[in-house]
C-alpha positions as CSV (number, residue, x, y, z in Angstrom):
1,X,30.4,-103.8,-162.0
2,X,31.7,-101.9,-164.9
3,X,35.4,-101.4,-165.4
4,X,37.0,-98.8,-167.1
5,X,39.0,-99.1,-169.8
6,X,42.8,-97.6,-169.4
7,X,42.0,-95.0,-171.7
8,X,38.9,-93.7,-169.6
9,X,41.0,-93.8,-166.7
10,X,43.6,-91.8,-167.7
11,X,41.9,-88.4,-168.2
12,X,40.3,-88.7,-164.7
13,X,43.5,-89.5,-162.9
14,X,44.8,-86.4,-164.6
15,X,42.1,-84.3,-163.6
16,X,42.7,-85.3,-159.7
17,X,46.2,-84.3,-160.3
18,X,45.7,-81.0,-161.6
19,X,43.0,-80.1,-158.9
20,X,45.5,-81.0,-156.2
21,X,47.4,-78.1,-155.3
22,X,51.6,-78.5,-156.1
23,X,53.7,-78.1,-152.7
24,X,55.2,-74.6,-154.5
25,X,51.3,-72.9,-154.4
26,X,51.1,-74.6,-151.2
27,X,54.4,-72.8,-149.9
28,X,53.6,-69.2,-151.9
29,X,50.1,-69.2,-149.6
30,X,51.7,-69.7,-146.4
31,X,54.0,-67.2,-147.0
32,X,51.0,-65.2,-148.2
33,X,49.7,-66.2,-144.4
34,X,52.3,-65.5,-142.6
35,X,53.1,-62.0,-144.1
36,X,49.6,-61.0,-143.5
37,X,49.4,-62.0,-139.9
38,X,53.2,-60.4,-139.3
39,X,51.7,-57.1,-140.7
40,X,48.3,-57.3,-138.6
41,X,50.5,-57.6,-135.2
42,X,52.5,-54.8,-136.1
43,X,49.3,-52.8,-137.1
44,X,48.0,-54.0,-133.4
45,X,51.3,-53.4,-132.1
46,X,52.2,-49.5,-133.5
47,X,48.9,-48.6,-133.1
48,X,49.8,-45.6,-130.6
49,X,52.5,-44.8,-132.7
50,X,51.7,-41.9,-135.6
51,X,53.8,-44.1,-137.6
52,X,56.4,-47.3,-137.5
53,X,59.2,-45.4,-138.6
54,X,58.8,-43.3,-135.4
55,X,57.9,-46.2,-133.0
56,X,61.6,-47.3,-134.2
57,X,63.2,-43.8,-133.2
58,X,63.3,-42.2,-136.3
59,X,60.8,-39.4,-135.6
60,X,61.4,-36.6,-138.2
61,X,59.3,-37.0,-141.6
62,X,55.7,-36.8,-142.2
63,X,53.5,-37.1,-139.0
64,X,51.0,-39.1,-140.7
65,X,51.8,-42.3,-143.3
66,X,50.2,-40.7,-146.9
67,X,49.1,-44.2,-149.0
68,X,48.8,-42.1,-151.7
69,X,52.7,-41.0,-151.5
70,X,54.5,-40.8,-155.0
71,X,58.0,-40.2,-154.9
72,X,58.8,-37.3,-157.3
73,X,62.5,-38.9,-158.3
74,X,63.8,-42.2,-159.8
75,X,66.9,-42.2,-157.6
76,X,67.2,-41.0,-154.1
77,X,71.1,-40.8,-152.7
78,X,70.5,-41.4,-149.0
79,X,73.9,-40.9,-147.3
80,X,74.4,-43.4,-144.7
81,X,77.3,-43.2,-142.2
82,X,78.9,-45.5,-139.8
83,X,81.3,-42.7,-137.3
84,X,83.4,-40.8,-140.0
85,X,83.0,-43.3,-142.7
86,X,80.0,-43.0,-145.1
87,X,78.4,-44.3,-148.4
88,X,75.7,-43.2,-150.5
89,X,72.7,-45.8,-150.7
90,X,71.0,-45.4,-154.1
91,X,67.1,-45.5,-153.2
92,X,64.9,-46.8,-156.0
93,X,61.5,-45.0,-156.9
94,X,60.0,-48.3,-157.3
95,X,61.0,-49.5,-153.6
96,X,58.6,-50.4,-150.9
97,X,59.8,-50.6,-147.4
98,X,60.8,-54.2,-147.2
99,X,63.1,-53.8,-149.9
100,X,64.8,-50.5,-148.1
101,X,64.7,-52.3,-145.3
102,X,66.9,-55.0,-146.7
103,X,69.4,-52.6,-148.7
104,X,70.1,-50.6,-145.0
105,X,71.5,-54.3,-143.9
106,X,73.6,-54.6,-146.9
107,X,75.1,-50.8,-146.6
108,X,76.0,-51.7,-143.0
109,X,77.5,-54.6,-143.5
110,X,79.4,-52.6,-146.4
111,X,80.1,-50.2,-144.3
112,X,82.1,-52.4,-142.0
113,X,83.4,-54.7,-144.8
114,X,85.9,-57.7,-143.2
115,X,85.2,-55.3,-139.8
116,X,81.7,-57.1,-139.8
117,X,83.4,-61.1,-139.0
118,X,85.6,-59.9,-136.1
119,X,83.5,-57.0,-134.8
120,X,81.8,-57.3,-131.0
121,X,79.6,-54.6,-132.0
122,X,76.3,-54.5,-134.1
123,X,74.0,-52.1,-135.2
124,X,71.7,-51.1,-132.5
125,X,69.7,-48.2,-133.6
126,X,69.7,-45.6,-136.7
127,X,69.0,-42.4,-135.9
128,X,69.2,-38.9,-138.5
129,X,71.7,-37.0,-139.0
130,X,73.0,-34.2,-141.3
131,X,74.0,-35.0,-144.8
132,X,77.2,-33.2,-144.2
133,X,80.8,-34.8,-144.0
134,X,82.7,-31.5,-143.1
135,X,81.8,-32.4,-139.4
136,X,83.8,-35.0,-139.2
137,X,81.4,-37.0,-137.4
138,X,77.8,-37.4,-138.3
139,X,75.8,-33.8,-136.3
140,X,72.8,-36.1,-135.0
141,X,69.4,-34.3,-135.5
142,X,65.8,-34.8,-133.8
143,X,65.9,-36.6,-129.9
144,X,69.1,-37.0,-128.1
145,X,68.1,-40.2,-126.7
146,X,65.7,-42.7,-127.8
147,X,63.9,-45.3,-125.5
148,X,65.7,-49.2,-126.1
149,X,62.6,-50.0,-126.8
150,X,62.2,-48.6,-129.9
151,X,66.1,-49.9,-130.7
152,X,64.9,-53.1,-130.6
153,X,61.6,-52.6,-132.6
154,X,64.4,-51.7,-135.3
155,X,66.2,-54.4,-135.1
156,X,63.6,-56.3,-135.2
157,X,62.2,-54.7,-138.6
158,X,65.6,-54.8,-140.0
159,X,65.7,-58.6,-139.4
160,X,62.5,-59.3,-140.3
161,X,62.0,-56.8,-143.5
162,X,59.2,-58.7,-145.1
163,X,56.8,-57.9,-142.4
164,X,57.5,-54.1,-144.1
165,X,56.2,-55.1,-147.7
166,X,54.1,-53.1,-149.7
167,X,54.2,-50.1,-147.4
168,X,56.0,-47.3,-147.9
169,X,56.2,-45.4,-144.4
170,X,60.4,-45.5,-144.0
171,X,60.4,-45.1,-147.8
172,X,58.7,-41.3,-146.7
173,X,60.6,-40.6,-143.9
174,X,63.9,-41.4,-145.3
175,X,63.7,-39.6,-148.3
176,X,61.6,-36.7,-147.3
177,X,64.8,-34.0,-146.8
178,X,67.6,-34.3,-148.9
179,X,69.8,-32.5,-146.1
180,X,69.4,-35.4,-144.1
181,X,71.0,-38.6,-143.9
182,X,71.3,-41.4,-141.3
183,X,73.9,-42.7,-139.2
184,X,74.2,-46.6,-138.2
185,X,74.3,-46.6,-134.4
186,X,76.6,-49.6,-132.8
187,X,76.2,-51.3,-129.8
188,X,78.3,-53.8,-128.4
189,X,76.6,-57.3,-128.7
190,X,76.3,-60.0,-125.5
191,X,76.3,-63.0,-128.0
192,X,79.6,-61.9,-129.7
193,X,81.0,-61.5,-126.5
194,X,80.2,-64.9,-125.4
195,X,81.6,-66.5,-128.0
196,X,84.6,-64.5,-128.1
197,X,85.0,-65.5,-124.4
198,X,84.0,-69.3,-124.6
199,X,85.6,-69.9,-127.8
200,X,89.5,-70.7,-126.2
201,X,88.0,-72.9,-123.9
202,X,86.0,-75.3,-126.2
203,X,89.5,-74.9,-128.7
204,X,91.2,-76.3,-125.5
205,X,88.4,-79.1,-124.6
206,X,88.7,-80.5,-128.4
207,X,92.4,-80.5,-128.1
208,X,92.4,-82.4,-124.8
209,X,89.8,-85.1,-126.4
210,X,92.2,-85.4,-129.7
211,X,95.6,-85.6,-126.8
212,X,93.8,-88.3,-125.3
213,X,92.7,-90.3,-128.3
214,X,95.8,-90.2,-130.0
215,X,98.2,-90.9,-126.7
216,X,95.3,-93.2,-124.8
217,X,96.2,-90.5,-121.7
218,X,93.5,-89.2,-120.6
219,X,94.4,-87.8,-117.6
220,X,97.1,-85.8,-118.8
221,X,95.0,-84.6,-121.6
222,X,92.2,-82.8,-119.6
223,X,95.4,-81.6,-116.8
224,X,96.8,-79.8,-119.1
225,X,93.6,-78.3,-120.5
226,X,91.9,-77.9,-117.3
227,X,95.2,-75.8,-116.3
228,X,94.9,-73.6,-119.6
229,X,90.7,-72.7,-118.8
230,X,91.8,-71.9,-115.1
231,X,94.2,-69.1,-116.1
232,X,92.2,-68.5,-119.1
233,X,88.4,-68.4,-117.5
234,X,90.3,-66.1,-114.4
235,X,91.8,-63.6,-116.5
236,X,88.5,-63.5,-119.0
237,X,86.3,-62.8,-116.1
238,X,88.1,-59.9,-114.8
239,X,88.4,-58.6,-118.5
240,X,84.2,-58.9,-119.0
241,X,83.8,-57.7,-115.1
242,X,85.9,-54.3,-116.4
243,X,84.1,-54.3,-119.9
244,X,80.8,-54.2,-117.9
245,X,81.7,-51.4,-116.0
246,X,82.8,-49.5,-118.9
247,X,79.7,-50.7,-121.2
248,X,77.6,-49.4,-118.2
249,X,79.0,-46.4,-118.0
250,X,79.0,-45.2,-121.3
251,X,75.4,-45.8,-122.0
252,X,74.6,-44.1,-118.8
């Protein structure tokens, strides 16, 4: 049995290290992973589309996604509104969709600055309009109404932008008119509304608990907060049964 010396073994304990791969290469290939298989479902799944940008509801542009598309200008100033307000987003040249995807987030949420903590609305669809302020409010171009199922494949890119890298098919529709420009769509959201709703009442439960640790009378405590979420949960359900109505309405 020979043994090696401690000079001989360093060099091979160093070569095992460097052939094991570190945890950051491991983490850049599973990103690699999950990008590609993010891209090959939406390539199964907008395959009856003529492109993704459509199959979200934005249907002007080119027909057809050009890979050999070259944008002509450094800076593109997309004008993005939100009702009457608006604000120019800057488009860089060297852009894919991913990162336009990403800068449409941050104009909304610019758009509704402190709005954007307190709001029960959110953006449910963007949709073309013309690059004109005079109106007033934004004069919407292209369908009058677009399926919800193409609001949510936008929501969905718009939260999930990296499955839009290196691809350049909203890059092309967005900048292919200069006349044009887009208008965040809102919608009121369920989730907001829940929490606006249940919020009092879970204020009034951890009040109850700290009454009744501090005084040791618990049945006091939850007496007076079980009166509070009676009134409360009474006069909140007829408020969402008349926000219904009127939510149903206007999107009929």
């Amino acid at each position: 049995m020979t043994v090696l010396s401690s000079r001989e073994q360093a060099p091979r304990e160093s070569c095992q290290r460097s052939r094991s791969p570190s945890p950051i290469l491991i983490a850049n290939y599973r990103n690699r992973e999950e990008d590609f298989a993010e891209k090959k479902e939406l390539d199964i799944h907008f395959r009856a589309y003529p492109n993704i940008p459509y199959a979200a509801g934005l249907g002007l542009g080119a027909p057809r996604y050009d890979s050999r598309w070259q944008p002509s200008w450094e800076v593109f100033p997309l004008k993005a509104f939100r009702g009457s307000n608006y604000t120019y987003l800057k488009i860089q040249h060297q852009w894919d969709d991913a990162d336009l995807l990403r800068e449409l987030r941050k104009t909304y949420d610019k758009l509704r600055t402190w709005r954007k903590w307190l709001s029960l609305r959110n953006v449910s669809s963007i949709t073309m309009v013309l690059a004109d302020h005079s109106f007033v409010y934004p004069q919407r171009v292209g369908p009058a109404r677009v399926s919800p199922s193409k609001n949510m494949r936008l929501r969905y890119l718009l939260q999930h932008p990296r499955s839009m890298s290196n691809r350049y098919e909203f890059m092309q529709v967005l900048t292919a008119r200069t006349d044009l420009g887009i208008e965040f769509v809102e919608r009121f959201q369920l989730s907001r509304i829940a929490f606006a709703v249940l919020f009092p009442i879970l204020i009034s439960t951890l009040l109850g608990v700290v009454y009744a640790a501090l005084t040791g009378d618990v049945s006091s405590a939850f007496t007076i907060s079980g009166k509070f979420v009676i009134r409360y949960m009474t006069s909140a359900y007829s408020v969402c049964l008349v926000l219904v109505g009127v939510l149903n309405l206007v999107e009929s």
